[in-house]
C-alpha positions as CSV (number, residue, x, y, z in Angstrom):
1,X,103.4,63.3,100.8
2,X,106.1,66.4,100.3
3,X,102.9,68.4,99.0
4,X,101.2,68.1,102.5
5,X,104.6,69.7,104.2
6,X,104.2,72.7,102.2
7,X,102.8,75.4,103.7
8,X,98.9,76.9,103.0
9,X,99.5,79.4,100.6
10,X,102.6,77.3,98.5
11,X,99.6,74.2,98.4
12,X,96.8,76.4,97.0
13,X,98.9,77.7,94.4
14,X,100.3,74.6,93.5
15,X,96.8,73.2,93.2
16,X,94.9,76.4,91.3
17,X,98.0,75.8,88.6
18,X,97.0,71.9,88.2
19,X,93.3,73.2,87.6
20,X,94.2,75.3,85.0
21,X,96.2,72.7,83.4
22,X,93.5,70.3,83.9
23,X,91.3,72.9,82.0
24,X,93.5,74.3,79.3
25,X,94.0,70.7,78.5
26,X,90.4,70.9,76.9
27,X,92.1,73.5,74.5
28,X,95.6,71.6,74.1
29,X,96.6,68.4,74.4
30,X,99.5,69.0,77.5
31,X,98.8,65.5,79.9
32,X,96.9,62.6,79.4
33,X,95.9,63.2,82.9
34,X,92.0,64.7,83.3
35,X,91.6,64.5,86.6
36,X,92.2,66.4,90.3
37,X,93.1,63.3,91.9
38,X,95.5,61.6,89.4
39,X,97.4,65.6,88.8
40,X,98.1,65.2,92.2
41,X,99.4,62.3,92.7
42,X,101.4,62.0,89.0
43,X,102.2,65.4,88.1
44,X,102.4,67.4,91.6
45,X,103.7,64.7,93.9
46,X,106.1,63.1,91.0
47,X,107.5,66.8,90.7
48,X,108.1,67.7,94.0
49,X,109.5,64.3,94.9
50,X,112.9,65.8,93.9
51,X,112.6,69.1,96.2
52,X,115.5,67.9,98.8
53,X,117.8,67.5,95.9
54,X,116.4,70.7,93.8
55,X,116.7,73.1,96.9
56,X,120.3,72.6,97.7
57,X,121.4,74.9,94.9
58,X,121.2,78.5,94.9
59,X,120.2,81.0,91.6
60,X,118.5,80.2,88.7
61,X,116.8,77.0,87.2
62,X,116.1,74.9,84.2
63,X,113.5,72.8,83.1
64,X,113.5,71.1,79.7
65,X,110.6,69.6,78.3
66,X,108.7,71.0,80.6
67,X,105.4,69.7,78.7
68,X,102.2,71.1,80.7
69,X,104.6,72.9,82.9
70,X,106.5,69.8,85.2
71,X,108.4,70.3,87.2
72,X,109.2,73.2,86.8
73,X,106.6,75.0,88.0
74,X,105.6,73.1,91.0
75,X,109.1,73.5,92.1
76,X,109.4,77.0,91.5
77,X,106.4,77.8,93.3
78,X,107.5,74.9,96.7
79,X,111.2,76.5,96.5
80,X,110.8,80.2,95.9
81,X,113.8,79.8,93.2
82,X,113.4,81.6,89.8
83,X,113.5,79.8,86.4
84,X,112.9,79.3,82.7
85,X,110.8,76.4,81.5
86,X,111.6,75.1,78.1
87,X,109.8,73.6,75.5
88,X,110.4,72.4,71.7
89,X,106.6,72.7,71.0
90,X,105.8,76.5,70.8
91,X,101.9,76.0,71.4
92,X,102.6,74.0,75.0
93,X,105.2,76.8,76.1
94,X,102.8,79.5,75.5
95,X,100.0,78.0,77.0
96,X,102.3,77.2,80.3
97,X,102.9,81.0,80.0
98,X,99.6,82.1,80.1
99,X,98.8,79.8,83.2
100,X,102.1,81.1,84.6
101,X,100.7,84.5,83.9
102,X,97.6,84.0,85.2
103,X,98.9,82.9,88.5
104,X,100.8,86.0,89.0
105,X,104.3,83.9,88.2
106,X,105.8,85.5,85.9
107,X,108.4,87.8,88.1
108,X,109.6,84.7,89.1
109,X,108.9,81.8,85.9
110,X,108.8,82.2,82.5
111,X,108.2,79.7,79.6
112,X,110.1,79.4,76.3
113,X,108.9,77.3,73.4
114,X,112.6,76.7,72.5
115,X,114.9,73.9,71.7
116,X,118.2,73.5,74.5
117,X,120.4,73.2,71.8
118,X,119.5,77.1,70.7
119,X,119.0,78.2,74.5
120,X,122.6,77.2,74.7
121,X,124.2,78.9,71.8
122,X,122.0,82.2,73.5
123,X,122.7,82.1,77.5
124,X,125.7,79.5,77.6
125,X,126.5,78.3,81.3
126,X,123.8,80.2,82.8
127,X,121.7,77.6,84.9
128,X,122.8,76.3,88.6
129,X,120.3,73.6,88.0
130,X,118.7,72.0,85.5
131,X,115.9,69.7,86.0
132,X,114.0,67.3,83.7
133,X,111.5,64.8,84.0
134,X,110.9,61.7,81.3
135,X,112.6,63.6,78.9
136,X,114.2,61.4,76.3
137,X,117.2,58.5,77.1
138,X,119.6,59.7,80.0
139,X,122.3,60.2,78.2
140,X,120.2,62.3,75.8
141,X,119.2,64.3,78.7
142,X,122.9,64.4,80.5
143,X,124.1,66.0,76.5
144,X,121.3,68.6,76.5
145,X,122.0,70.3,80.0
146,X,125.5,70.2,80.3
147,X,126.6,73.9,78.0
148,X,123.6,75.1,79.7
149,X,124.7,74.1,83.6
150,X,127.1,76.3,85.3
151,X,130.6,75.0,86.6
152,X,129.5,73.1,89.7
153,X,125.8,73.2,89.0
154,X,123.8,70.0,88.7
155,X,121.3,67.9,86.7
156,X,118.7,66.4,88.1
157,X,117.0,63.7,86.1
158,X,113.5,62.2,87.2
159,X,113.2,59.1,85.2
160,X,110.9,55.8,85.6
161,X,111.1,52.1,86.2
162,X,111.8,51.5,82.7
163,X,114.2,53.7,82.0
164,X,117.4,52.0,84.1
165,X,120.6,52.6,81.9
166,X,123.7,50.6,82.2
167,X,126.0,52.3,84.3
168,X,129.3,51.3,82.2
169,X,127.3,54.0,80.1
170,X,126.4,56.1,82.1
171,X,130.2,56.4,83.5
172,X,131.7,56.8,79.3
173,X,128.9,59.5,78.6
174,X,129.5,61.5,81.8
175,X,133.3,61.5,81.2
176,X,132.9,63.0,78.0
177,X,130.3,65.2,79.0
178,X,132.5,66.4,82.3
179,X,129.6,65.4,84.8
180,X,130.1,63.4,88.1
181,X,126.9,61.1,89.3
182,X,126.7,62.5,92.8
183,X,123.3,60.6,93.7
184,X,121.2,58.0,92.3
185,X,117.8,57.3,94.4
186,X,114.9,55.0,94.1
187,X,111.9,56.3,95.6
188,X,108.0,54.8,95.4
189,X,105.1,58.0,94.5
190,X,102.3,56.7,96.7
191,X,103.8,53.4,97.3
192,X,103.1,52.6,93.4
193,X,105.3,54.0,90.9
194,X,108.5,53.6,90.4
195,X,111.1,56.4,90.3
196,X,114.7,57.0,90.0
197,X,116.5,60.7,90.7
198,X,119.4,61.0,89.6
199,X,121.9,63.8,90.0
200,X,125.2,65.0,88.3
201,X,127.3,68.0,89.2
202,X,129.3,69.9,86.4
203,X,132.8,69.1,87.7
204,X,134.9,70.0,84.3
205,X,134.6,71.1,80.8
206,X,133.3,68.7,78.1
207,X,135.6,67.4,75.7
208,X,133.4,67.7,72.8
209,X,132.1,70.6,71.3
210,X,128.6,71.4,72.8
211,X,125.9,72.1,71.8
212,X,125.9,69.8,68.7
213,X,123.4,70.5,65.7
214,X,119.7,70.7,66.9
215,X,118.7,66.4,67.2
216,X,122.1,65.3,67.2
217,X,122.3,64.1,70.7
218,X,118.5,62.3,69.2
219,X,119.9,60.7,66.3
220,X,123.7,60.0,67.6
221,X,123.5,59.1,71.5
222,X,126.8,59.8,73.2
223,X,128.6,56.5,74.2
């Protein structure tokens, strides 16, 4: 398991932030996950299982939809890299805050209860990276982070067994969308589920008009 190669003091603060989840999700719904065991193994391991990939950029990150805080802040804490963590639903961004507060993150993390599509009209091209996990369709996902991914900085895209797009699709959207699939990997999380990892770089500008109206890339995928 990647969590096991990380050192002492990178494991225990990965875990105290998974027990505060785990409690504050007592307050707020933020995982259907209660327990030590399955955090571990769904929410930590899943989220680090992209560190190789997440570590070979430099500066700052993004995570949308970060939900209860993943990945983002597992990989913040495994990679020393600093980052904003995103999410549409105000109450689950401020309640990542507090546990980010709480753990003595926030020099380094900080968590926004706001859409991408307004991020983007704020900070523009300001991420190197920008990571998100189940979020959405791909090409959903691909539209959200590119105006928010610096030129040459990459998305990576943790996505499930079900959620294998057609690659004549993927090819159209990342044309228009001036993204290059770099890396597409299948991995196993304790030899049970299913992943896929997938990476684009930002090798050009778009040639549509980005960000579109807050849903749009919802309601009318790119194709």
């Amino acid at each position: 398991m990647i969590f096991d190669s990380l050192d002492s003091t990178k494991q225990e603060k990965i875990r105290a932030y998974l027990e505060l989840v785990i409690e504050k999700n007592k307050e707020i719904n933020l995982t259907r996950i209660d327990t030590e065991e399955k955090g571990m193994l769904l929410h930590i391991e899943d989220s680090l299982s992209c560190l190789d990939e997440f570590e070979r950029q430099e500066g700052e990150f993004l995570d949308i939809g970060t939900g209860g805080g993943f990945p983002g802040v597992p990989l913040a804490i495994a990679s020393g890299r600093t980052g904003v963590l995103i999410d549409s639903v105000q109450k689950k961004a401020r309640a990542v805050q507090e546990m980010i507060e709480e753990l003595g993150l926030d020099n380094q993390i900080q968590a926004l209860g706001v859409r991408s599509e307004e991020l983007a009209l704020d900070v523009g091209e300001r991420f190197s990276t920008v990571v998100a996990r189940a979020v959405s369709s791909l090409p959903v996902v691909m539209e959200l982070a590119t105006p928010l991914l610096t030129p040459e900085g990459e998305l990576i895209a943790l996505r499930g067994k079900e959620d294998e797009v057609d690659e004549t699709l993927i090819e159209s959207v990342s044309e228009k969308l001036g993204l290059r699939l770099i890396s597409k990997k299948h991995i196993y999380i304790s030899e049970i589920y299913e992943r896929t990892i997938y990476v684009f770089k930002k090798v050009s500008q778009p040639t549509i008009k980005l960000p579109r109206r807050n849903g749009m890339a919802q309601k009318r995928p790119l194709s």
